[in-house]
Backbone as JSON, one array per atom type, in Angstrom:
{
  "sequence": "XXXXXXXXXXXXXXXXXXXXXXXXXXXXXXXXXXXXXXXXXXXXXXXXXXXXXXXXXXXXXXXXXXXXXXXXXXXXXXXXXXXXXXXXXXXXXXXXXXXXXXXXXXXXXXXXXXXXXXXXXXXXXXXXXXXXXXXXXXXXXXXXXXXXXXXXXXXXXXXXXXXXXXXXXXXXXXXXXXXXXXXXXXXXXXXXXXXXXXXXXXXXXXXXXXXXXXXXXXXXXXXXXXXXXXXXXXXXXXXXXXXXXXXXXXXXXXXXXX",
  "N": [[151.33, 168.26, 64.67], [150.23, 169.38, 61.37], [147.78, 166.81, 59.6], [147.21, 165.59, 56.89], [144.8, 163.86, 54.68], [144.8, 160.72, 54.53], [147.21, 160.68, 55.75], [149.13, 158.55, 58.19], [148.41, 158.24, 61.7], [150.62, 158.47, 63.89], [152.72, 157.94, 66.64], [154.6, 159.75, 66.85], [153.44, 162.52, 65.73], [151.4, 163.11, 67.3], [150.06, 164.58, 70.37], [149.55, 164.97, 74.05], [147.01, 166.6, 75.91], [145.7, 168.58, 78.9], [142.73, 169.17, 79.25], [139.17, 170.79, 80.24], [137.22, 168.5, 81.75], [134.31, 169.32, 81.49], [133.84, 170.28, 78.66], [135.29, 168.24, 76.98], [135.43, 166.83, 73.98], [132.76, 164.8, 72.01], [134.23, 161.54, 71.08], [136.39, 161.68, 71.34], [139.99, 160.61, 72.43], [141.59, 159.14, 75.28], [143.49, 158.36, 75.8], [146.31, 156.18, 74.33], [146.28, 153.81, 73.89], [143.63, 153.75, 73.28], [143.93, 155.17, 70.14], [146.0, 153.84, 69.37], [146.01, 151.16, 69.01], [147.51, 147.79, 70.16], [149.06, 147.38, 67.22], [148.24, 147.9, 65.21], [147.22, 150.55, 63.2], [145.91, 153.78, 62.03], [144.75, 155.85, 59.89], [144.56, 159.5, 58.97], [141.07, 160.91, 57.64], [140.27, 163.21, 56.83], [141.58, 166.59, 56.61], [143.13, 167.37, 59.59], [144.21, 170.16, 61.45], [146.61, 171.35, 63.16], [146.76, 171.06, 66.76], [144.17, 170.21, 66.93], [141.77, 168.82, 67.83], [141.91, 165.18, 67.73], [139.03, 163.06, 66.63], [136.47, 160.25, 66.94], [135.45, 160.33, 64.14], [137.25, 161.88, 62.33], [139.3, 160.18, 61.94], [140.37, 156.64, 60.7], [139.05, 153.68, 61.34], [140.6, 151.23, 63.1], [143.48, 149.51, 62.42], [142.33, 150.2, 59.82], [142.28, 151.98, 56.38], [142.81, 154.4, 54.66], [139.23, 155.1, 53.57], [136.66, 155.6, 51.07], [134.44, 155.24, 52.57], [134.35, 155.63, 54.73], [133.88, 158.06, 55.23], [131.33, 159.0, 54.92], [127.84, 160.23, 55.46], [125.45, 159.11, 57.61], [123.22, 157.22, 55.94], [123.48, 158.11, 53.52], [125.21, 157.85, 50.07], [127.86, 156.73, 48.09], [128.54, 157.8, 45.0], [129.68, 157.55, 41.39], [130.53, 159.45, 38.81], [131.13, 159.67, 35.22], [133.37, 162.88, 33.74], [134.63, 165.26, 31.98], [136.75, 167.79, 30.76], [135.24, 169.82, 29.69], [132.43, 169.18, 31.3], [133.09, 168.52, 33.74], [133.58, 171.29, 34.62], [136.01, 172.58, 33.85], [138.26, 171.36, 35.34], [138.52, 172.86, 38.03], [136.61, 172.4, 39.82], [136.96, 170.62, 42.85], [137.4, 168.3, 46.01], [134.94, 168.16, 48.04], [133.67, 170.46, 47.14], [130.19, 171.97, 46.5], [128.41, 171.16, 44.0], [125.47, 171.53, 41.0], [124.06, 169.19, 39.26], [123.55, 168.57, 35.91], [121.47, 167.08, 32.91], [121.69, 166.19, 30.05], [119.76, 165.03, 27.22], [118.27, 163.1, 24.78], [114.7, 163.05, 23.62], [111.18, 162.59, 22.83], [109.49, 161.56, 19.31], [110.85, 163.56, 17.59], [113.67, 163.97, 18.54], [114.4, 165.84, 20.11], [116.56, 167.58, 21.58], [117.39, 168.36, 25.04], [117.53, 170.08, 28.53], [117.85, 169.42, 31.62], [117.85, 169.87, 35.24], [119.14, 167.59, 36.92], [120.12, 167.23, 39.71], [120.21, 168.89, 43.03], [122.62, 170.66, 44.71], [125.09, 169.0, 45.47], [127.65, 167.42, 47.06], [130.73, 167.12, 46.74], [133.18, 164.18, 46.77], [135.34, 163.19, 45.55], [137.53, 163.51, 43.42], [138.5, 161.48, 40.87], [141.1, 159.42, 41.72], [141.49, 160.59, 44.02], [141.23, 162.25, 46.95], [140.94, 164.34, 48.5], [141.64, 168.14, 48.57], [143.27, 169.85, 46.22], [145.21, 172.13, 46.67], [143.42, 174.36, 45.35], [144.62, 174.41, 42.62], [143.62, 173.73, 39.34], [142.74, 170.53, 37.64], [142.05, 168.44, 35.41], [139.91, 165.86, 35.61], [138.71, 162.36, 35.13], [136.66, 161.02, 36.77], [134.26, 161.75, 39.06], [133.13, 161.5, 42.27], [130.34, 161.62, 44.23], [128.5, 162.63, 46.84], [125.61, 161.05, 47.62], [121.73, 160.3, 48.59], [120.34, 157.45, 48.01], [118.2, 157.14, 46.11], [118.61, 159.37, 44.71], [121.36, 158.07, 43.49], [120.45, 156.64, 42.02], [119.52, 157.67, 40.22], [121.76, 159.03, 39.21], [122.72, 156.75, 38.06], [121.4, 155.9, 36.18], [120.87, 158.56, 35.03], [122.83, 158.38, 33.09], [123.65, 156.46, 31.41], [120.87, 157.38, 29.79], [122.21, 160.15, 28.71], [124.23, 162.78, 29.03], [125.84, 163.89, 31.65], [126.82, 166.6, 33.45], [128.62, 169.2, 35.68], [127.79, 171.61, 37.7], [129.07, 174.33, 39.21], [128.44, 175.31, 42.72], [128.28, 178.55, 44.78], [130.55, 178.76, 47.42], [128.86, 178.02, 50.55], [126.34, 178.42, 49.87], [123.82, 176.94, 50.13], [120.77, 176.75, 49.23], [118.25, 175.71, 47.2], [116.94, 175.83, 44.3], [113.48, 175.46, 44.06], [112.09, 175.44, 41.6], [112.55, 174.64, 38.25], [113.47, 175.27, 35.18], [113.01, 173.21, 32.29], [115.92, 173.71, 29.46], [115.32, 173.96, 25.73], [116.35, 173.73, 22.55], [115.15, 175.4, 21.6], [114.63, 177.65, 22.88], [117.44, 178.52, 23.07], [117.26, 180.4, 20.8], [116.5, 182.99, 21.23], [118.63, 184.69, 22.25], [120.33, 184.19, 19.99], [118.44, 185.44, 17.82], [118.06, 188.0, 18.73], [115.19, 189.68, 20.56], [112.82, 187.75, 19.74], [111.1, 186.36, 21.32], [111.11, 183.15, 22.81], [108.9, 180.29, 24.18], [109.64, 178.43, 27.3], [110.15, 175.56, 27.02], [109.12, 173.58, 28.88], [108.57, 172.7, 32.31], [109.76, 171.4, 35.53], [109.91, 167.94, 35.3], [108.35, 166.93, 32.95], [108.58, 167.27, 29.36], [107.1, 169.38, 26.63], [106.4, 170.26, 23.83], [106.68, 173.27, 21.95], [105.24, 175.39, 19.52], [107.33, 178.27, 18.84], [106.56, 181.14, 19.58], [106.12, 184.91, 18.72], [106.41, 188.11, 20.78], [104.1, 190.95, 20.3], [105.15, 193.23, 18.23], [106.12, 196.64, 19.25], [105.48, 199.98, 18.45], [106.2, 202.59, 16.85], [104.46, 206.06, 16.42], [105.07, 209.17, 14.52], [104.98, 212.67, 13.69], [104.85, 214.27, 10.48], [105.97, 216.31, 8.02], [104.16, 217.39, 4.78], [105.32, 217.58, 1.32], [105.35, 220.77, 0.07], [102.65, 221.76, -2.46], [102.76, 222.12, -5.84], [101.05, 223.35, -7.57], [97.93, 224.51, -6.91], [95.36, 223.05, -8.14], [95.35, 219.76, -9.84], [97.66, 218.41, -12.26], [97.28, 218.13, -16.05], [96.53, 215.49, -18.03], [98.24, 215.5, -21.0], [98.51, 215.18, -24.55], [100.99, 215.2, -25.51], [104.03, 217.4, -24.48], [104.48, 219.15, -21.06], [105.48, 221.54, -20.25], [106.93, 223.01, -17.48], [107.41, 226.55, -16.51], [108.6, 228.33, -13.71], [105.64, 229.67, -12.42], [104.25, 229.25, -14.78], [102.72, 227.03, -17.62], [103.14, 225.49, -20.33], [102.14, 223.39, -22.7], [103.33, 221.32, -25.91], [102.78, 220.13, -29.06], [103.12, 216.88, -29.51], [104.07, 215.12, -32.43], [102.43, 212.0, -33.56], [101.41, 211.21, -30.94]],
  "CA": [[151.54, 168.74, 63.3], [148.63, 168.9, 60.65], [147.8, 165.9, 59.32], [146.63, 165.77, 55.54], [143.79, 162.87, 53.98], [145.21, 159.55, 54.12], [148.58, 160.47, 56.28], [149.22, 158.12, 59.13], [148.25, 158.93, 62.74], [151.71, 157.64, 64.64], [152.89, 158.68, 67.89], [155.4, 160.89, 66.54], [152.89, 163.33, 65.2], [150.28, 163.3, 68.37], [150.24, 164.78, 71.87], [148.16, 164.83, 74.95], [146.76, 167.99, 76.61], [144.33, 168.47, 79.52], [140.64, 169.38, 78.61], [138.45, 170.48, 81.3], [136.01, 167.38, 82.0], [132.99, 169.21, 81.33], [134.25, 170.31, 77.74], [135.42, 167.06, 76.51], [134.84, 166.53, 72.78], [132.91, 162.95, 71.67], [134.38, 160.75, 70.09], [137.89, 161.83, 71.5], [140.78, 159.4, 73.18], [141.88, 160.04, 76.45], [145.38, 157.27, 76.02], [147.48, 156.39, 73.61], [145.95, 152.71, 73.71], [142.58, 153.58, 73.0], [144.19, 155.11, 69.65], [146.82, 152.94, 68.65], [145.95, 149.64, 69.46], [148.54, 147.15, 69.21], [149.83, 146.35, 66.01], [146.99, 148.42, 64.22], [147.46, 151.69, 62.32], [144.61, 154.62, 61.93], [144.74, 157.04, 58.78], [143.62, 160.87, 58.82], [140.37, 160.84, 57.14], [139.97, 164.64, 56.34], [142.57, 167.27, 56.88], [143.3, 168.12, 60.7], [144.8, 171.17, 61.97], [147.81, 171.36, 64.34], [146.3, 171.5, 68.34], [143.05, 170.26, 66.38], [141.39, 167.29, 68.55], [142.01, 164.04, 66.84], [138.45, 162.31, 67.01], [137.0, 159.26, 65.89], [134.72, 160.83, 62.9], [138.12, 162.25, 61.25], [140.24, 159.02, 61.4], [140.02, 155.14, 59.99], [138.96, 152.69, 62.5], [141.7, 150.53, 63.8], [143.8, 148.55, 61.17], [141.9, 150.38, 58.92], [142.83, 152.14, 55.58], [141.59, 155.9, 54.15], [138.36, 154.83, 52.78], [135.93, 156.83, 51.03], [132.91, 155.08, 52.95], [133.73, 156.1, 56.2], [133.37, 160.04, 55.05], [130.15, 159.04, 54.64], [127.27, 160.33, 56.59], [124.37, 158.21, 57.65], [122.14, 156.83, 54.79], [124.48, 158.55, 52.22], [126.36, 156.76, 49.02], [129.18, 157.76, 47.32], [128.26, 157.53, 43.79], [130.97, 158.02, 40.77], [130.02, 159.79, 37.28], [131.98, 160.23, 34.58], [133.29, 164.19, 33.87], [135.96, 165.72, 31.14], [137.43, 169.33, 31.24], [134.33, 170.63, 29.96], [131.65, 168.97, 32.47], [134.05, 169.19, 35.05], [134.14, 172.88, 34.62], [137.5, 172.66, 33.53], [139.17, 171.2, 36.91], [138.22, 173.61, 39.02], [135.91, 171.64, 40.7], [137.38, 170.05, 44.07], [137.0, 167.79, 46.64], [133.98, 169.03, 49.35], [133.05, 171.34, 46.76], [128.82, 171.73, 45.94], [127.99, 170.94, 42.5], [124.5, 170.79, 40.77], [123.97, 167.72, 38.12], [122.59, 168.61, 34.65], [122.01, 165.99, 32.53], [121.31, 166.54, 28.44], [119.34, 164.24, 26.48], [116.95, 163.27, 23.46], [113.5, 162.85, 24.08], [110.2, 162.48, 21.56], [109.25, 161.22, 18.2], [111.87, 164.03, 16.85], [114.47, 163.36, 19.07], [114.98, 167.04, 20.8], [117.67, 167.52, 22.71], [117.13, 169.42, 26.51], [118.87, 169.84, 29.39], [117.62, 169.24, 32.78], [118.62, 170.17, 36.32], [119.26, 166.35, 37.68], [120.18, 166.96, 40.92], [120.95, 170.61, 43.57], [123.73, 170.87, 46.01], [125.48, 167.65, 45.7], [128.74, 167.52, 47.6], [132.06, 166.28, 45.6], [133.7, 163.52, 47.6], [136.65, 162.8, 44.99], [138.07, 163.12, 42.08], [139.42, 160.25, 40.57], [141.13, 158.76, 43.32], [141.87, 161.44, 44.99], [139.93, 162.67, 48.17], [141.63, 165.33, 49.39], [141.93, 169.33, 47.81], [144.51, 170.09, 45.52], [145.68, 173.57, 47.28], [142.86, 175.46, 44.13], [145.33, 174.04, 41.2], [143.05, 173.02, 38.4], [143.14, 169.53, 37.24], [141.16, 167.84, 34.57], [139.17, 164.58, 35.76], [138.06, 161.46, 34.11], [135.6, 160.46, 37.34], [134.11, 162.7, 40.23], [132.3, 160.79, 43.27], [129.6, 162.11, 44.64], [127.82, 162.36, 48.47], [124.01, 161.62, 47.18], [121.43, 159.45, 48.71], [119.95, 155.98, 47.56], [117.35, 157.37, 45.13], [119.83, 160.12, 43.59], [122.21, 156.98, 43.46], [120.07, 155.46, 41.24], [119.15, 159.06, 39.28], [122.5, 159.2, 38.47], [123.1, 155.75, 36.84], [120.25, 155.82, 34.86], [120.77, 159.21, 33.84], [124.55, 158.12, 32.84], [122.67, 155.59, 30.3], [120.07, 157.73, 29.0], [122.14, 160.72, 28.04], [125.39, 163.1, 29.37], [126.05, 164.62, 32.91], [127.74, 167.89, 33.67], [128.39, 169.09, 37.05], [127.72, 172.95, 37.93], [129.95, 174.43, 40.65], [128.32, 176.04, 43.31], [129.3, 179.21, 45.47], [130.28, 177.9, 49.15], [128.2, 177.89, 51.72], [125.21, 178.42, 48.69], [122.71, 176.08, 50.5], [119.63, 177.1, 48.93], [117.94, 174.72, 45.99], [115.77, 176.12, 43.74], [112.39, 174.41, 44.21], [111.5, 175.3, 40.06], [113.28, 174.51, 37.32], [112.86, 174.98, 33.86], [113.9, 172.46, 31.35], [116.19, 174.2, 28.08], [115.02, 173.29, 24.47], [117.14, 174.16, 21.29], [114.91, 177.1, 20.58], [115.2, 179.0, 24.35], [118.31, 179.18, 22.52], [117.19, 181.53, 19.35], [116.19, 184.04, 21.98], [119.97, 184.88, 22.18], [120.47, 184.32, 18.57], [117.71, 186.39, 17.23], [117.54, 188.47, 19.87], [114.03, 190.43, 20.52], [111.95, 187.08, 19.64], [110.8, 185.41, 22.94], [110.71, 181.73, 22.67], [108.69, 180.01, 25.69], [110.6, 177.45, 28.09], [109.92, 174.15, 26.44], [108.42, 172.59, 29.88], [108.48, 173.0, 33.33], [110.27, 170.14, 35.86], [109.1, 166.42, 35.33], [107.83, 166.26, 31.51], [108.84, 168.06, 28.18], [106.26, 169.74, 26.08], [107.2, 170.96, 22.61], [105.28, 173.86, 21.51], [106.04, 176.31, 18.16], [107.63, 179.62, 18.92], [105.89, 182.58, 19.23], [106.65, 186.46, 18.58], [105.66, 188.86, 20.84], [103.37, 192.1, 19.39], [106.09, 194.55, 17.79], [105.89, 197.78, 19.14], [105.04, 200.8, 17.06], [106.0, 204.52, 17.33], [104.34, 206.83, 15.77], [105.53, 210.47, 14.34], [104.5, 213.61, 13.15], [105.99, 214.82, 9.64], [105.0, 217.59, 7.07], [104.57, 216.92, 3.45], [106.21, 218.42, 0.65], [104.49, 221.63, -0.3], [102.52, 221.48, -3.55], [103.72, 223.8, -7.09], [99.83, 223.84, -7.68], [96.64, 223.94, -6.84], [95.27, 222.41, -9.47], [96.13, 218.56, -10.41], [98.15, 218.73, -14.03], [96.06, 217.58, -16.64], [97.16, 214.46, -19.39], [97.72, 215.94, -22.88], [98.58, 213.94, -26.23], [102.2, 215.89, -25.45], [104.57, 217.72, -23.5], [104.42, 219.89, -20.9], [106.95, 222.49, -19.68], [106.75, 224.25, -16.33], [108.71, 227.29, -16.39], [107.86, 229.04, -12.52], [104.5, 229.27, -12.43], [103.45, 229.09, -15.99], [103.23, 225.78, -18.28], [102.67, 225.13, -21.65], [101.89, 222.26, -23.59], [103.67, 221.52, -26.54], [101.75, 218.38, -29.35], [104.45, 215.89, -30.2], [103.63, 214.17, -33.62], [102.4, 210.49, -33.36], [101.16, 210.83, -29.65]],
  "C": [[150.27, 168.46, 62.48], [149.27, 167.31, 59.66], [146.76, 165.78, 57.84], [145.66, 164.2, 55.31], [144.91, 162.1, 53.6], [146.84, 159.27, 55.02], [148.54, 159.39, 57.8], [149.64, 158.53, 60.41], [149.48, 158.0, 63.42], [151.78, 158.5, 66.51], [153.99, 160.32, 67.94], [154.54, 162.36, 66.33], [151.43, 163.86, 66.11], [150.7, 163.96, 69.59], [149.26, 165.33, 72.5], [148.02, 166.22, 75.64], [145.73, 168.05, 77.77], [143.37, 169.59, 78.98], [140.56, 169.39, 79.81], [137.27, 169.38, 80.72], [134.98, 168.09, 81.35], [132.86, 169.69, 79.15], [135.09, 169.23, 76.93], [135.32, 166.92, 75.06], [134.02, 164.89, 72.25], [133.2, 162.45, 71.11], [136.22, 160.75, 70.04], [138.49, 160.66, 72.13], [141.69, 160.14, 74.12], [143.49, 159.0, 76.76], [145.57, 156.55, 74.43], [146.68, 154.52, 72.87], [144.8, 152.49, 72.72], [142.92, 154.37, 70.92], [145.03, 154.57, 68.98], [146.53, 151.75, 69.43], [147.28, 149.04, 69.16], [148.58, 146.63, 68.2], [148.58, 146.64, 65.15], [147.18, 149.6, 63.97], [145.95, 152.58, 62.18], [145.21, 155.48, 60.85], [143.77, 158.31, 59.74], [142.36, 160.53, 57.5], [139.56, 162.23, 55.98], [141.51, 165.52, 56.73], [142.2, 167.63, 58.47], [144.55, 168.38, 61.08], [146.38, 170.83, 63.32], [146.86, 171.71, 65.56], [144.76, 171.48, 67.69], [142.86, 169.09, 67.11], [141.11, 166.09, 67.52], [140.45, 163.38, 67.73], [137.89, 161.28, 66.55], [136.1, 159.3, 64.22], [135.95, 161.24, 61.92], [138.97, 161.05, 60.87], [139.41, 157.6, 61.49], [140.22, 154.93, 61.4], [139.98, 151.69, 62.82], [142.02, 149.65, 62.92], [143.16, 148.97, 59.97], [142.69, 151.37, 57.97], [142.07, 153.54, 55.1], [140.77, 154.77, 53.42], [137.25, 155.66, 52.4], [134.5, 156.56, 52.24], [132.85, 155.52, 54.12], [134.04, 157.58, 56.23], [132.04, 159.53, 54.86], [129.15, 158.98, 55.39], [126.36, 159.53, 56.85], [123.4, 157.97, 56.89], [122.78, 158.02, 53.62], [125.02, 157.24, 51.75], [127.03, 157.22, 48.56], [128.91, 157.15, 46.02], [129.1, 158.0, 42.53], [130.22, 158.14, 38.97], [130.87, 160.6, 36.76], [132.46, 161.83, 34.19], [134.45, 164.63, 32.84], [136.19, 167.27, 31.61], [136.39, 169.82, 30.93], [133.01, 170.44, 31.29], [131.83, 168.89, 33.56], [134.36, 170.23, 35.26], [135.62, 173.05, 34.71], [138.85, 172.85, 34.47], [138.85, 172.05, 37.67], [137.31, 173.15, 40.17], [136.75, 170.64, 41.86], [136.89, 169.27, 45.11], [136.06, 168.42, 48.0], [133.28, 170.19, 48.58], [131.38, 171.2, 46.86], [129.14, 172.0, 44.67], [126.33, 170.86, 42.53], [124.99, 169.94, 39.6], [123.2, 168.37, 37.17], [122.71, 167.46, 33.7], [120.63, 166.05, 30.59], [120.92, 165.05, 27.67], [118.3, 164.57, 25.45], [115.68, 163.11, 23.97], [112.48, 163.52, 22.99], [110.64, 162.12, 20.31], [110.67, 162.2, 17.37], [113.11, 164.03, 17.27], [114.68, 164.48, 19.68], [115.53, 166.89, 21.76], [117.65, 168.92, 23.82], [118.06, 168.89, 27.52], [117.96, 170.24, 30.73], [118.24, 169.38, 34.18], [118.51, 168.42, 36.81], [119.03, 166.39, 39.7], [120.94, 168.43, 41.56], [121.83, 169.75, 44.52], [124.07, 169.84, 46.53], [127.19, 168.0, 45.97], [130.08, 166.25, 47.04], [132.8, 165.6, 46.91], [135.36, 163.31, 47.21], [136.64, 162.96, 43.99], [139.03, 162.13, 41.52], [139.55, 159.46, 41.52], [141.97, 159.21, 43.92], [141.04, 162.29, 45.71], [140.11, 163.92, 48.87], [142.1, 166.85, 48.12], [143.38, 169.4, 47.31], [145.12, 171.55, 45.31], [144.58, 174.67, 45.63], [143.38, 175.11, 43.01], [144.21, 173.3, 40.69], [143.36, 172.05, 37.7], [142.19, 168.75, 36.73], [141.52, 166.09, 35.25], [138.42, 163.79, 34.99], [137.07, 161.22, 35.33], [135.71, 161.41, 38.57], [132.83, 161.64, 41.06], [131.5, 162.02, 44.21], [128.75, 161.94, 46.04], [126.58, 162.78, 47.92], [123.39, 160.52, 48.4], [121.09, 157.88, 47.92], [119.29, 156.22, 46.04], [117.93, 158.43, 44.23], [120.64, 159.2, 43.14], [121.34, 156.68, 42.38], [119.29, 156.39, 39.62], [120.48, 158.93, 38.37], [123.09, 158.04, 37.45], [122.02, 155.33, 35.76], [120.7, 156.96, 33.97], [122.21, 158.96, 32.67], [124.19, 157.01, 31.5], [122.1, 156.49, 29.43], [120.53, 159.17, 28.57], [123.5, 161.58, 29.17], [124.64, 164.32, 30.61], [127.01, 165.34, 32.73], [127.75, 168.69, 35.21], [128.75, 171.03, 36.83], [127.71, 173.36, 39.22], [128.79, 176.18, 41.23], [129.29, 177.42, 44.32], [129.08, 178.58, 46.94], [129.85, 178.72, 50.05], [126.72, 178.42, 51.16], [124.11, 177.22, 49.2], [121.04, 176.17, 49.88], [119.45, 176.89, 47.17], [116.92, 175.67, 45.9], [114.19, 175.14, 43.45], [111.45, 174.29, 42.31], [112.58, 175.48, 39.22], [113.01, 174.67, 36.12], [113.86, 173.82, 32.67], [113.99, 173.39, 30.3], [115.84, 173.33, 27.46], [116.09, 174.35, 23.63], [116.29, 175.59, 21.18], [114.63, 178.02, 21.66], [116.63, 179.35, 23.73], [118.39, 180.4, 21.66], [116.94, 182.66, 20.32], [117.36, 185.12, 21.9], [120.28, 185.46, 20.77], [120.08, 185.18, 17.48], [117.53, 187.49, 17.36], [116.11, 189.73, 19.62], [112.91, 189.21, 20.27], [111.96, 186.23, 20.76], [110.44, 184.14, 22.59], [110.4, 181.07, 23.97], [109.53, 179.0, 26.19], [109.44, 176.5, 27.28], [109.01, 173.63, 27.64], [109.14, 172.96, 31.45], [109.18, 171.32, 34.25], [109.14, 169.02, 35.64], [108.89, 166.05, 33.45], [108.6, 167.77, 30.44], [107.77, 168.01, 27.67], [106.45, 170.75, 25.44], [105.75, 171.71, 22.02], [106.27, 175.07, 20.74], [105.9, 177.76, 19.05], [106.67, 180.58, 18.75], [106.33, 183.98, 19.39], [106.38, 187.51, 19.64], [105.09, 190.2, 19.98], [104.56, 193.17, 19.18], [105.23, 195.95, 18.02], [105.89, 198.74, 18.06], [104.9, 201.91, 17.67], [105.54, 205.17, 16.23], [104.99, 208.42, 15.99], [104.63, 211.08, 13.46], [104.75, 214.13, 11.49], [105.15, 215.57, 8.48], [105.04, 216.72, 5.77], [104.58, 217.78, 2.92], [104.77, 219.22, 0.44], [104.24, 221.23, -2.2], [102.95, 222.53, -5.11], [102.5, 224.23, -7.69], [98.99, 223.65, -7.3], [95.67, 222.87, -7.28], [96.26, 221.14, -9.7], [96.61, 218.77, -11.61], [96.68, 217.94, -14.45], [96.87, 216.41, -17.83], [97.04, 215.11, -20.66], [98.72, 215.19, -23.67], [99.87, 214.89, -26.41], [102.95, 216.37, -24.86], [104.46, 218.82, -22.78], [105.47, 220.19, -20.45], [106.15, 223.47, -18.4], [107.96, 225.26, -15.89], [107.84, 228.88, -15.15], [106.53, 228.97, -12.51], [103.4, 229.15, -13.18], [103.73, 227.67, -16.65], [102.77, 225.9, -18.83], [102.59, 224.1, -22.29], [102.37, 222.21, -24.95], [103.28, 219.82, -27.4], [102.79, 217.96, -29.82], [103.49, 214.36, -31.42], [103.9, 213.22, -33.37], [101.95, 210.33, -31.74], [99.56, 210.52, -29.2]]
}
């Protein structure tokens, strides 16, 4: 029968099959002993399948208990950073999923606030304290554990100090990190806002470097267009009175006191 994260491997729920010898799997048990010891218990460690070979990478070591450390691959840590409905992408995020790490802070004399890629294609171990998928149902998390190494391990509790993490859900089987990043500034935002004024990326990975907006050159169409026809040749002339144009004659008429 399948066996779900954390269920106990008994005898009830096992049975033996022949394997040809040269197909074998490693790490399998070929008696009953070599998996149940006496008077010692093994957990499922991941989900396995019905007529799925129980080996010893999916289940707890003898007397042992689900633990997250032994999902953990060689020179991996399981590292735990805080997450709400919004930086948790609003539960949707799951156990085994990829996430990247962004992580928003102040930085310089004025205090500007940017947002940085932390860390690519970091693999979700748990939520909360729970290790195991929750059939796609969305469920808002206060803590998500993470499969990083030593030196990400130590990325993420610093950055957890110096300013807020958000975790951005990859598509699966999305293996491929972007090797350039740009850090956002507040005014890559106006781009949006304004729209048509290009504001440059604030800085490139590693450092911030604040530099004033610039416009690009406004295009410029030109057109053709007539102008009005004139009613004379001849500019009028200023007289000390009024004139009257009646078709193509005018007269002048002297207005006393002008």
């Amino acid at each position: 029968m399948p066996l779900d994260y954390g269920v106990e491997v008994t005898r009830d729920r096992i049975r033996f099959v022949d394997y040809p010898t040269a197909s074998i799997p490693a790490g399998s048990f070929r008696t009953l002993a070599q998996l149940l010891p006496a008077g010692q218990k093994r957990v499922a460690l991941m989900a396995i399948q019905a007529n799925e070979p129980i080996l010893t990478s999916k289940i707890s070591g003898a007397g042992q208990g689900a633990s997250i450390a032994a999902l953990l691959p060689d020179g991996k840590r399981a590292a735990a950073v805080r997450i709400n409905d919004v930086s948790g992408v609003a539960g949707f995020v799951q156990p085994n999923d990829s996430v990247d790490v962004l992580i928003t802070r102040q930085v310089g004399d004025n205090n500007q606030q940017i947002t940085d890629v932390l860390l690519q294609n970091v693999r979700v171990i748990a939520l909360d304290q729970n290790a195991k998928d929750a059939n796609g149902a969305p469920a808002v998390a206060k803590t998500a554990t993470l499969e990083v190494d030593q030196l990400a391990a130590q990325k993420l509790a610093l950055g957890q100090q110096s300013g807020s993490l958000s975790l951005v859900l990859r598509k699966p089987g999305d293996n491929q990190d972007n090797p350039v990043v740009e850090t956002v500034a507040l005014n890559d935002l106006r781009y949006s806002l304004y729209g048509g004024v290009q504001y440059p990326a604030a800085a490139r990975v590693g450092a911030y470097q604040a530099s004033a907006p610039t416009a690009p050159a406004r295009a410029v169409t030109r057109s053709i267009v007539t102008r009005p026809a004139k009613a004379f040749a001849a500019p009028l002339k200023r007289t000390n009175g009024v004139e009257i144009v009646r078709g193509t004659e005018r007269t002048n008429y002297q207005v006393g006191g002008l």
